[in-house]
N, C-alpha and C positions, 0 to 999 in steps of 0.2 A: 169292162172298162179298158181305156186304149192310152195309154201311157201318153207325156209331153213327147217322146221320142218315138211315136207311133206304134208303139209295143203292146200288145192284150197283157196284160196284166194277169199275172199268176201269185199262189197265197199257197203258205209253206207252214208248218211247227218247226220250232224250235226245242231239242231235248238236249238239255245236261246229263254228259253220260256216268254217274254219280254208278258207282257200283252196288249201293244198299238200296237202289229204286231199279235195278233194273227189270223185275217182271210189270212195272208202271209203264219204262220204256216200251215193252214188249205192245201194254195193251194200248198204247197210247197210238204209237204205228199201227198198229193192225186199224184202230180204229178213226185214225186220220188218214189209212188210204180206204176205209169204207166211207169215208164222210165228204171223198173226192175232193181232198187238198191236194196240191201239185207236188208239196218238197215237202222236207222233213230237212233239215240244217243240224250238225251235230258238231260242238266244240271239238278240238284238241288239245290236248294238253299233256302228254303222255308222262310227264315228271310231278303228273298232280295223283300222289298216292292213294285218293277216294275215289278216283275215273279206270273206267274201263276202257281199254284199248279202242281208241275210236271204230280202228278200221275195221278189228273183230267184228264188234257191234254193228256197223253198217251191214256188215258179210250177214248177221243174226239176221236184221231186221228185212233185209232187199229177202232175203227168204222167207221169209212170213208175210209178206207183203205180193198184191199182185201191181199193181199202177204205178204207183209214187214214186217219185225220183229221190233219191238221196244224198249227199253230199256232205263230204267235212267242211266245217266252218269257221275256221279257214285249214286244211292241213299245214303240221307244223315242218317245214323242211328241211330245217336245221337237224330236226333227229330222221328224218326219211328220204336218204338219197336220193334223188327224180329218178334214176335207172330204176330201182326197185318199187317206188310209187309209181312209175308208167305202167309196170308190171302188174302189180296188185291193182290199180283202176281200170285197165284193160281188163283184167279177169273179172274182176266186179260186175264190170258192165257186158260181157259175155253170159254170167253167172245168171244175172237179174232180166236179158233181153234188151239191157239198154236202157239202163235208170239211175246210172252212176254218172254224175257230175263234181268236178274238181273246182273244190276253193283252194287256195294257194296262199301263205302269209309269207314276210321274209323271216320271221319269227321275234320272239320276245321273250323276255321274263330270262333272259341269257343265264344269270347265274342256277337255273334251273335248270337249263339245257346242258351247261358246260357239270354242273353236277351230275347228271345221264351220261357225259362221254359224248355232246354233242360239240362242235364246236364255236367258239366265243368272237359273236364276229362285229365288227364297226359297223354303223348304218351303210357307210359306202362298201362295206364288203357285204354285206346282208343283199343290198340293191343287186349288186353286180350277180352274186349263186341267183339270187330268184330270176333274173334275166336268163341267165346260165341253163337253168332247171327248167323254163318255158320251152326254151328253143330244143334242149335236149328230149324232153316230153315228147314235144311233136313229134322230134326224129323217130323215138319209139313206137307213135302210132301209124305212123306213114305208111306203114303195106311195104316199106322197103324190106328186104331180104338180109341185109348188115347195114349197120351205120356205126357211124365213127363223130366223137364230137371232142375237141379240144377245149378246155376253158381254164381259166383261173380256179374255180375251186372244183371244178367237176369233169370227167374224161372219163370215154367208153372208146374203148378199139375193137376193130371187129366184131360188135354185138351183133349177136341174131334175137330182134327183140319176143318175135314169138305172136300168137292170135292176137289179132286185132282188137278193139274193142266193137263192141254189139254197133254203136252208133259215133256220131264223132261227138267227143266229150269236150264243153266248154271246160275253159279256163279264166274262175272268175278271182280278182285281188282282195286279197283283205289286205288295203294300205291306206296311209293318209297323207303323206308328207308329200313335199310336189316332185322331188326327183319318183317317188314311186307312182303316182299317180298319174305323173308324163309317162310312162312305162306301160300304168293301163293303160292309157289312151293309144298309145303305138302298136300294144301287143296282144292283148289280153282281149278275150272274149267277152267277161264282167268285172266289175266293179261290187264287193258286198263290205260296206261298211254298217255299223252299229248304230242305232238314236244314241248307244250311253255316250262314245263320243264326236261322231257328228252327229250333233244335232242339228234341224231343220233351219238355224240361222247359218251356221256354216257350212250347208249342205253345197248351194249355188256356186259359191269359191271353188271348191273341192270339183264341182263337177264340170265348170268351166276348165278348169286347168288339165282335166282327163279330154272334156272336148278339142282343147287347143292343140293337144299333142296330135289326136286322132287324125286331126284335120291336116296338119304339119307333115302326118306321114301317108296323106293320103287316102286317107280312111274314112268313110260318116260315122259320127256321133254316134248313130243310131244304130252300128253294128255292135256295141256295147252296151249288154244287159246291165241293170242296174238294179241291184237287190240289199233289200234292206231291210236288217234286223232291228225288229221292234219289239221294245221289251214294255209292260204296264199290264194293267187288268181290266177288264170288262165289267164295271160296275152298276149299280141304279142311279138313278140321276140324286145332284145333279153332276154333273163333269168335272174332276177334281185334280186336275192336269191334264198335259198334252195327251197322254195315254191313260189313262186313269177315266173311265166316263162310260156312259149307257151304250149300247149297239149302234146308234144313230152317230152317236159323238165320234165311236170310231171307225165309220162308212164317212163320214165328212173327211175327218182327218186324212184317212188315208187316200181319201179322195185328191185331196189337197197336195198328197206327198209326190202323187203319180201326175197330175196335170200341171203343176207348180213346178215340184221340184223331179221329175223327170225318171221317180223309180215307179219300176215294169212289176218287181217282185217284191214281195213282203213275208218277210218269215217271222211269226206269232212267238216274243218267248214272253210267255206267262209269268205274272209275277206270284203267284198267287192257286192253288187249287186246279193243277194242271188238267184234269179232267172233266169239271165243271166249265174250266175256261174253254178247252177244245170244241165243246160241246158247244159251247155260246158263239163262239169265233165262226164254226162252220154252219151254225143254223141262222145267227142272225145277222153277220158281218158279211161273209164271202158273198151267200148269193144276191145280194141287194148290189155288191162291187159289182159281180159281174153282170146284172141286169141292167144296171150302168152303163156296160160297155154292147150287150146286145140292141137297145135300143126302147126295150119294154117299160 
């Protein structure tokens, strides 16, 4: 299937890194890169005391795994400086061959953060590090030999940042609001908002004003992935919400998200019997998507 933005359309899981499921995690990745999904999408939340350390987990899983790309969803950056996260995704993606992709937040849930020893920032100060932390990223991965970057909340002198990464690693937003959203459209490689709160009525808004930037700074649309987390279950008929419905129910729907409303990628979180779902999602969901887009 070929996205509204010209995109082949890729299909991801979604796993909560819940630390009393983690041999679920384990079997769930190995078995969504046997069943030839593209991503696997993993929250952050590192102040949430039943998770396990995102980034660890990703490092477990890209090892066990031989395809699949992985990524946090979104990393949180108020607790992980961009120098040290340029650091750990570079090596990641050295590590795996080149299957580490970066989601980026400006962060949330602050009196959790500021409880960890992160720091407690206004939306315009949040805006400004995450801008801050794109541009410095890059610098890290440049192949340059030292770099230097001045900012408002962040600064490297003389860095030598070290192995490159395996491949160049997108940098996709998890934001909503329009000063950040103008920000993907200007800077940002993707775009991964959630159905819980864009939903498909306020998806259009949301993606116009990432267009308009794009375009303002020179950019097409189209060089922005758009990836989108879907949360519901694969049920028997008949169809019992937007996500909620038979296999057919959800080859329409997301048919609809990708030609309608313009996202390329879809990451599966389960509401429900995560392994049963998996199973349904990659046997009766994906290949009909993607036969879609081959033409059969």
């Amino acid at each position: 299937m070929i996205s509204r933005y010209g995109r082949t359309v890729e299909l991801g899981l979604s796993l909560v890194p819940a630390s009393a499921d983690l041999a679920l995690h384990r079997e769930l990745a190995v078995r969504a890169d046997e069943l030839g999904l593209d991503l696997i999408g993993i929250q952050d939340h590192p102040y949430q005391w039943r998770y396990l350390d995102t980034w660890s987990l990703i490092g477990d899983l890209l090892a066990r795994t031989d395809r699949i790309r992985i990524f946090p969803d979104v990393a949180n950056l108020p607790l992980r400086p961009p120098a040290m996260l340029a650091k750990q995704a570079a090596t990641l993606d050295a590590l795996s061959g080149g299957r580490f992709e970066l989601g980026l937040g400006a962060g949330a849930f602050w009196e959790a953060i500021g409880a960890m020893g992160g720091p407690v920032r206004s939306g315009g100060e949040a805006l400004r590090a995450l801008e801050e932390a794109i541009h410095l990223i890059r610098a890290f991965w440049s192949g340059e030999r030292t770099i230097a970057f001045e900012g408002e909340h962040y600064h490297v002198h003389g860095l030598h940042p070290g192995p490159p990464p395996a491949h160049r690693i997108e940098i996709w937003l998890g934001v909503g609001k329009p000063r950040a959203l103008a920000l993907a459209g200007r800077l940002a490689d993707g775009w991964v908002p959630s159905s819980s709160w864009a939903t498909p009525d306020v998806v259009p808004g949301l993606s116009a004003a990432i267009d308009a930037a794009a375009v303002a700074a020179g950019r097409e649309p189209a060089q922005i992935r758009r990836v989108y987390n879907v949360s519901g279950a694969i049920v028997p008929r008949p169809a019992r919400g937007l996500l909620h419905g038979p296999p057919e129910h959800w080859v329409e729907t997301l048919r609809g998200f990708a030609t309608g409303l313009g996202f390329d990628t879809f990451v599966f979180w389960p509401d429900e019997d995560p392994r049963a779902q998996l199973e349904l999602f990659a046997s009766e969901v994906v290949p009909a998507l993607r036969a879609q887009g081959s033409g059969r």
